[in-house]
C-alpha positions in Angstrom: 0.0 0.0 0.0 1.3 3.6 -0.7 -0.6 5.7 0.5 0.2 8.7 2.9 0.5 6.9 6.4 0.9 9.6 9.3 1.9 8.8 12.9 0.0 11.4 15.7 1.9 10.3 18.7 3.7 11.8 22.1 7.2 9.8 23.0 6.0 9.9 26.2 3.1 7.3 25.3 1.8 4.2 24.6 2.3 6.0 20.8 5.8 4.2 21.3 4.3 1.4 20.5 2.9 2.2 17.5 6.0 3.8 16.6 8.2 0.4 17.0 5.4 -1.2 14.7 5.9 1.2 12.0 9.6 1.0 11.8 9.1 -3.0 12.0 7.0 -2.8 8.7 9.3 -0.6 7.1 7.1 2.0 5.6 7.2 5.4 5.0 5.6 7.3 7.3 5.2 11.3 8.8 5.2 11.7 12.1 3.2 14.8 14.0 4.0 15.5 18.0 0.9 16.3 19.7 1.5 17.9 23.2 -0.6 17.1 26.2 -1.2 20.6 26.9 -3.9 22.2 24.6 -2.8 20.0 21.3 -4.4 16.6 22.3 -8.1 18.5 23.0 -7.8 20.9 20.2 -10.9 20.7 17.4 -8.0 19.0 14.7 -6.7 16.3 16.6 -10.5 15.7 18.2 -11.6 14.9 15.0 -9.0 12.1 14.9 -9.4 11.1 18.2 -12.0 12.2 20.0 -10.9 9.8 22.8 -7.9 13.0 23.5 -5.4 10.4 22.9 -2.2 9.4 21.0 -1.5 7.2 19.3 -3.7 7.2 16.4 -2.8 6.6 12.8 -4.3 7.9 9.5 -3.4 5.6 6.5 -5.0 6.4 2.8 -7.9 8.9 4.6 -8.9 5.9 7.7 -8.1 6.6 11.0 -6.8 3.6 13.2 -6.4 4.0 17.2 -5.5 1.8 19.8 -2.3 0.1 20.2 -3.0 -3.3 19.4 -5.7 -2.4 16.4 -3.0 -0.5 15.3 -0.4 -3.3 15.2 -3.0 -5.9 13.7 -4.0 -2.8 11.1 -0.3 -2.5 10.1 0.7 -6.1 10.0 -2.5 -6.5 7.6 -1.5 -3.5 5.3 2.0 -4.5 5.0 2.1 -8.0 4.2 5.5 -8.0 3.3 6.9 -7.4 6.3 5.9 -11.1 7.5 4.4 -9.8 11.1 1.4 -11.2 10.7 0.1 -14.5 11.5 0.3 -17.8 9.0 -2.9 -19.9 9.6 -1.0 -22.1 12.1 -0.3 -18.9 14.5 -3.8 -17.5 14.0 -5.3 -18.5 17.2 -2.1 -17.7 19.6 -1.6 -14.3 18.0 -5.3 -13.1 18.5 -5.4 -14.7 22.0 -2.5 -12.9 23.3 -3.1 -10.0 21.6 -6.0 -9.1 22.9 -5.3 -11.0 26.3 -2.6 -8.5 26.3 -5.0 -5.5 25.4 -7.5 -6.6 27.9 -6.9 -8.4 31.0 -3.4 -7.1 30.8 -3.8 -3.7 30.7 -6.9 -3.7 33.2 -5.1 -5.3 35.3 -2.5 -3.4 35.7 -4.0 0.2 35.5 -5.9 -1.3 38.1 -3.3 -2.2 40.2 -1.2 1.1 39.5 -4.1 3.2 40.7 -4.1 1.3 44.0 -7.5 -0.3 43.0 -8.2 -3.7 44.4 -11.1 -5.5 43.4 -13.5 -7.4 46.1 -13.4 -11.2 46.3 -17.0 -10.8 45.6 -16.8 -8.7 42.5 -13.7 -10.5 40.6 -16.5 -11.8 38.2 -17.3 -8.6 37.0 -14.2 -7.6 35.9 -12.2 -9.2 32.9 -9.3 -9.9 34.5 -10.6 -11.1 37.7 -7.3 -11.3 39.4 -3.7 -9.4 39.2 -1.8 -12.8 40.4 -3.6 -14.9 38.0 -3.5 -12.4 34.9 -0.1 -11.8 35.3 0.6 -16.2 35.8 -1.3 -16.3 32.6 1.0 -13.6 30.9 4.1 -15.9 31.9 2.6 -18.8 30.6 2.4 -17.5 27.2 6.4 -16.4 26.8 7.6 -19.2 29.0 8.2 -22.0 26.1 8.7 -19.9 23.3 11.3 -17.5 21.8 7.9 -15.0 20.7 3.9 -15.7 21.2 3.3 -17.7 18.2 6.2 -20.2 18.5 9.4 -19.8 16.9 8.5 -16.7 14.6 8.5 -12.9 15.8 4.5 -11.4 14.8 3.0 -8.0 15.4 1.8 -9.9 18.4 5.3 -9.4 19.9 5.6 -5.8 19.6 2.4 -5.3 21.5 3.1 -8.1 24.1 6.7 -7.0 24.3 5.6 -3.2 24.9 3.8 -4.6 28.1 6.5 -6.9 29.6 9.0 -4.3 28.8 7.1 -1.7 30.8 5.8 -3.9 33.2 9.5 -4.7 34.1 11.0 -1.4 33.6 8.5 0.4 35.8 8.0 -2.5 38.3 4.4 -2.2 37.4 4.5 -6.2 36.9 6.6 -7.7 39.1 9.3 -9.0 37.1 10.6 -13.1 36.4 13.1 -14.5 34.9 10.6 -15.7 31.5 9.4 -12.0 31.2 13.1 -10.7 31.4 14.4 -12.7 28.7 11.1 -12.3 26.5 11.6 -8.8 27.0 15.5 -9.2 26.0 14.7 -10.6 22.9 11.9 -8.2 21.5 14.0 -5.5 22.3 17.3 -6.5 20.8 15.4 -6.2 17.2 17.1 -3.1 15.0 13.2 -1.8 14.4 13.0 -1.8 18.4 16.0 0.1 18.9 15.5 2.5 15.9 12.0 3.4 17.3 13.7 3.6 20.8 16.1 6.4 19.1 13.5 8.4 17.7 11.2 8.8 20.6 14.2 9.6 22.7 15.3 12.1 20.6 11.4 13.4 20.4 11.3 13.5 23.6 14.6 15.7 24.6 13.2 18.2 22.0 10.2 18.4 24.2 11.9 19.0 27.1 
């Protein structure tokens, strides 16, 4: 596909995620800043996002937020770039995916914000349980290089984004299968190239 593909995004984000994903597919892409202060709730980026966050993509006139839509989008729209799933890894890379996107995520916001869930409400909530989610989380990277086996996906970057953070910021509690997980998404030259540019983003915003 070649049409015009434009990252919105802070480097203080989530939008590094969707930045890592881009540089893994390889395509040509502009990239627009938008500060918290004023930019994010301003009438032009509303009509992107009305949600007043980043990231968000815009790829041939369709908008596409949400970290893991956006990695699934991308891996779709670039084929050649291998990241998406063979019929084989179909079911893993979906179930992670959005086990990552879901229970994950909850979970941990939840857990960030001090929030802890009654014995008597766990069914209410999709991830019922911090312990269990995060048990779950290990189960999936524990006998495999990458979620789907043997074969790094778009699933990765997503997955890896969370580990990464979750052991970086000691918002999971860290073990020794999400450390090396996490040391093997991030060795990839798209990883660190993404890393560079939202590092050097970042200082300019400073």
């Amino acid at each position: 596909m070649t049409q015009k593909l434009t990252l919105y995004t802070n480097p203080m984000s989530r939008g590094r995620i969707a930045r890592w994903m881009l540089e893994e597919t390889g395509a040509d892409y502009d990239t627009r800043i938008i500060k918290y202060d004023g930019e994010m709730h301003a009438p032009e980026y509303l009509a992107i996002n009305p949600m007043r966050k980043v990231p968000a993509i815009v790829h041939g006139g369709k908008t596409v937020t949400e970290c893991a839509a956006i990695c699934a989008y991308l891996a779709d729209a670039f084929p050649e770039a291998g990241l998406a799933p063979t019929p084989d890894e179909r079911a893993d890379y979906y179930r992670w995916l959005f086990f990552a996107a879901g229970p994950v995520e909850a979970a941990v916001a939840n857990r960030s914000l001090g929030i802890d869930i009654p014995e008597d409400k766990k069914r209410m909530v999709g991830y019922g349980d911090f312990d269990l989610t995060r048990k779950v989380l290990i189960s999936a990277i524990a006998d495999r290089p990458f979620i789907c086996g043997d074969r790094f996906t778009a699933a990765d970057v997503y997955v890896g984004s969370q580990v990464t953070w979750g052991v970086q910021f000691g918002s999971i509690p860290s073990s020794p299968e999400m450390v090396a997980y996490s040391e093997r998404v991030c060795s990839r030259d798209a990883y660190k190239r993404a890393s560079a540019k939202d590092d050097a983003a970042t200082t300019e915003l400073a």
